[in-house]
N, C-alpha and C positions, 0 to 999 in steps of 0.2 A: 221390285220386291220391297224396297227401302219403305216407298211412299206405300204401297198395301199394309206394310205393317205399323205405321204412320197412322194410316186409317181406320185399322180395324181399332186399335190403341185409343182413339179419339170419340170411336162407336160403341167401347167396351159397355159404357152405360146402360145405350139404348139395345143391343146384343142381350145384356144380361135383363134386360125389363121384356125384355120378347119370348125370353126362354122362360120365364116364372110364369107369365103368361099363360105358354103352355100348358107348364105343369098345373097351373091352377085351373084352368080347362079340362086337362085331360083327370084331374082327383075328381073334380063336379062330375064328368061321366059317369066315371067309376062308381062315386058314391051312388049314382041312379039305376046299377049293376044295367048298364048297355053293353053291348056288343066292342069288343076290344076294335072292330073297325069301324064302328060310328067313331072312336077314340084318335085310331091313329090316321084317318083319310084326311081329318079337317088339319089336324097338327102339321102332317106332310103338305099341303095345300097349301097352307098361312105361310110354311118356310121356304115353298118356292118360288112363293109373292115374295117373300122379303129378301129372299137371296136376290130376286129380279131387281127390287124395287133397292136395295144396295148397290148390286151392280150397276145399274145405270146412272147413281148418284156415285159410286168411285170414278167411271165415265167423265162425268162431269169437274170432278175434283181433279183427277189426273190433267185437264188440258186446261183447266184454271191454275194448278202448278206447274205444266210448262210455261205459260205465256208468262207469268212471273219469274220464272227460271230466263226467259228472253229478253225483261225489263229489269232485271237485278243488272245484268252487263251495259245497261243503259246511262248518260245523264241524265241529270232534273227534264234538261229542256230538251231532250228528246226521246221524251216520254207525252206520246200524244193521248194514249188513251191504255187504263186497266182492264182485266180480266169481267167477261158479266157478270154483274153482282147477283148473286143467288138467293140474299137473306137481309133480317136489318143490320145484323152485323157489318155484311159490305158494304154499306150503302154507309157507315159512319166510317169504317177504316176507309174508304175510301173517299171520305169526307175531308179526315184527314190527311193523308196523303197529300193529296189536291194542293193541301194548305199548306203541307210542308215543302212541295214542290215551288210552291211562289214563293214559299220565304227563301227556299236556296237562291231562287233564281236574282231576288230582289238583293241577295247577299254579295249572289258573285256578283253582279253588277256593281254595285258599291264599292268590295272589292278593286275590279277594275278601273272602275273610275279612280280610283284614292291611287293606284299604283300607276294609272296614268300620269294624274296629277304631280305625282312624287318623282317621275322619271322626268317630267320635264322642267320642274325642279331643279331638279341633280344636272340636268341637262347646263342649263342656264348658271349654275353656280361654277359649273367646269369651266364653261367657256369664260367666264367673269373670273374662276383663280388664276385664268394661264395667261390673262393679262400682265398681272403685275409678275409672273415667273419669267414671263417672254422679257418684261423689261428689265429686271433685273441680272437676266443674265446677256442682255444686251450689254448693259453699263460692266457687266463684270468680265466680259469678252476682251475690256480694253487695260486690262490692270490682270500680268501675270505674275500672280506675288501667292504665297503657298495660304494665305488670307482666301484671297478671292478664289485659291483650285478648292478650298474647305466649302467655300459657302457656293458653289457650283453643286457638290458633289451633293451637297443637304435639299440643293431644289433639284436636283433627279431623284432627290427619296421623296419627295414634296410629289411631285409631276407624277412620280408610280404609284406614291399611296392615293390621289387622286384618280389615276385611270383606274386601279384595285374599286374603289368606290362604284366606280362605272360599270364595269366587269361582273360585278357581286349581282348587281339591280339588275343590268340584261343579258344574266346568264340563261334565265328561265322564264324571258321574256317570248310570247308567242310574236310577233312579228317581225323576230330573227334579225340579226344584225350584221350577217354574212354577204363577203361581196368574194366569188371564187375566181382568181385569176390563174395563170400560169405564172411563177416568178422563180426566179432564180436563189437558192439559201444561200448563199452565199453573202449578199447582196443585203440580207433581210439581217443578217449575223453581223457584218459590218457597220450597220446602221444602230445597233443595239451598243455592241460595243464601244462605240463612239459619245456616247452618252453615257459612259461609266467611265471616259477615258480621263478627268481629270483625280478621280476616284483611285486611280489603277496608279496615276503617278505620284497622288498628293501620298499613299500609304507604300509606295512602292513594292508592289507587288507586279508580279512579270507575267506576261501572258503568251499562251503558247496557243497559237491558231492553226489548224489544219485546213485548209480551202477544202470543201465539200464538192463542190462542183457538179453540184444536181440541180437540176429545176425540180418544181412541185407544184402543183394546180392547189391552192387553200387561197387565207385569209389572209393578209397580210400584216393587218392591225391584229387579229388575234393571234395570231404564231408568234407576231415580233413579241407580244404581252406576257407569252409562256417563256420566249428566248430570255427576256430581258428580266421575268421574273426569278429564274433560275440563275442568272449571273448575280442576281442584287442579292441572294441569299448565300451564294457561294461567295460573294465578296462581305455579307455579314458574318459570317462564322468563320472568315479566315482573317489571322492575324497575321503571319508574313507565310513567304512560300508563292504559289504560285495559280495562277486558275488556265486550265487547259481545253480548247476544243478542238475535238479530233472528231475520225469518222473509224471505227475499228474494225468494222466489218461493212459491205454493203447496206445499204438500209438503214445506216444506223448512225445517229449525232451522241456524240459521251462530252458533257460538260462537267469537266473535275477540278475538284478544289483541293487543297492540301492544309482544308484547316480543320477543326475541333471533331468534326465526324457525327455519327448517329446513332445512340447506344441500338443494341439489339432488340431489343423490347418494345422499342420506339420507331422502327423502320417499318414494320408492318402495316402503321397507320399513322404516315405522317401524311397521306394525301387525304386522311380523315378531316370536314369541314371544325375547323375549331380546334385541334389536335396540337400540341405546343410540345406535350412532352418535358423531357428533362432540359434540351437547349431553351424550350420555352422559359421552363420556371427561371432559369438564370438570367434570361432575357424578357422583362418586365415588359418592350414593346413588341416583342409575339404576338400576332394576331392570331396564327393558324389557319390563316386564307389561302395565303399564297398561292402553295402547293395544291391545294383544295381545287381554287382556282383552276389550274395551271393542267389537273387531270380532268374536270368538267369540259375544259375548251380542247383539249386534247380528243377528248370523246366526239365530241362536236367535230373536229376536221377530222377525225378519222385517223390520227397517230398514237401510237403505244406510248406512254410512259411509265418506268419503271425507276428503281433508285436502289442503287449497293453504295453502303458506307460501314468503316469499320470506327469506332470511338478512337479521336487521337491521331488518328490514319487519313482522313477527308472522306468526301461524297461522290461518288458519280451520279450523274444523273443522264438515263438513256430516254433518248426519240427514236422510235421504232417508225419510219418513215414509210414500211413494207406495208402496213395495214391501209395505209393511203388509199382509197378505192375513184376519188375522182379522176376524171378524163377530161384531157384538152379533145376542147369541142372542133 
């Protein structure tokens, strides 16, 4: 009904130059005093030629708007062919079309290529900064002095703002960067913490661990990415006090801190890309990735993330481990 009224809307023109038509037909009888059906046989004749000769041209129209209704849900590049062109009209939109289809295609290619280019880029500059981090905290592995726990704890923020780098670029990378094992969280939690651990002593702050004691079929690098990114923030907004992880109910990982908190206003969208908020403006090196991060990759292995914090009180932050849908094969 849409597209009939669509149509008639479009023919109103040619509707109203057929109707005058008439009437100027049927006044020339009249003026010639003929018979009121010499008048009205040819009128009714011409209009159910034109009622035919419309319908069969709505006909036409209606299945040249479907098959555009079928290539609108399409890409550029598979879009092999349009609707048959009826008029000179189509025969130039569909001229350009045509044109516009190459230049997308010619775009995303370009595209592609340049983000190829730039990953492997990125690729090669990572492997090139964990050089000189690897060696430095070799040399600094041998001197326990509260010197060397500082300048430890500065290249685990060096080494996370780097893999962040990485994480950002093949978040939305088409040829995936997942490798699904079965592992053990426990394992994957130990391994994170240990990497924050001269961190934890150089500011003395205490940490309170719950053994999980589950396996899970995921990623290993990107779970450990989300664990360790949630501790580095719970270790940034907390001044003393304590960071905790527990399991409170089934299914479920709670990493809590006991420092500054997350005003109300601001909770709603701190897993927003770029979202800094009030902790942000205070803290000039806010990115507003993290978190961002942290729910993208979550989405990806198929865990919940959530977050309760009150200002002043600390943060929780929950892994919803029930949403999990992979199977050990």
């Amino acid at each position: 009904m849409k597209l009939l009224k669509a149509y008639l809307k479009d023919k109103l023109v040619t509707i109203i130059t057929f109707a005058v038509f008439c009437l100027v037909f049927a006044a020339a009888f009249l003026l010639y005093q003929l018979p009121p059906e010499a008048v009205i046989y040819p009128i009714v004749l011409n209009m159910m030629v034109g009622i035919a000769v419309m319908g069969t041209d709505f006909i036409k129209v209606r299945n040249q708007w479907r098959e555009l209704e079928r290539l609108r849900h399409l890409t550029a590049d598979m879009i092999t062919s349009l609707p048959q062109i009826s008029n000179v009209y189509d025969t130039e939109y569909t001229a350009i079309i045509q044109h516009l289809k190459t230049e997308v295609i010619r775009i995303e290619n370009e595209t592609s290529e340049k983000y190829s280019d730039m990953m492997d880029y990125y690729s090669v500059w990572v492997h090139q900064i964990k050089t000189p981090i690897a060696s430095m905290r070799l040399t600094l592995q041998n001197d326990d002095s509260a010197l060397s726990r500082i300048i430890l704890s500065d290249l685990v923020r060096i080494e996370q703002y780097v893999e962040m780098v990485l994480a950002y670029l093949r978040l939305d990378s088409e040829s995936g960067d997942y490798v699904f094992k079965a592992y053990n969280i426990d394992e994957i939690i130990k391994k994170s913490i240990k990497k924050f651990s001269s961190e934890f002593i150089n500011r003395k702050l205490s940490l309170q661990y719950e053994l999980c004691e589950r396996s899970i079929v995921t990623d290993e690098k990107w779970f450990s990415f989300v664990i360790e990114q949630i501790l580095s923030n719970a270790l940034k907004y907390t001044r003393k006090g304590s960071i905790s992880i527990s399991v409170p109910k089934a299914d479920f990982l709670c990493i809590e801190d006991t420092g500054i908190g997350i005003t109300g206003e601001d909770l709603p969208r701190i897993f927003e890309r770029g979202y800094t908020g009030y902790n942000g403006r205070t803290d000039s090196h806010a990115s507003g990735l993290g978190l961002y991060l942290c729910k993208q990759i979550c989405h990806n292995l198929s865990i919940g993330i959530t977050a309760e914090s009150e200002l002043g009180k600390g943060t929780k932050i929950y892994l919803d481990l029930s949403q999990n849908q992979f199977q050990y094969d």
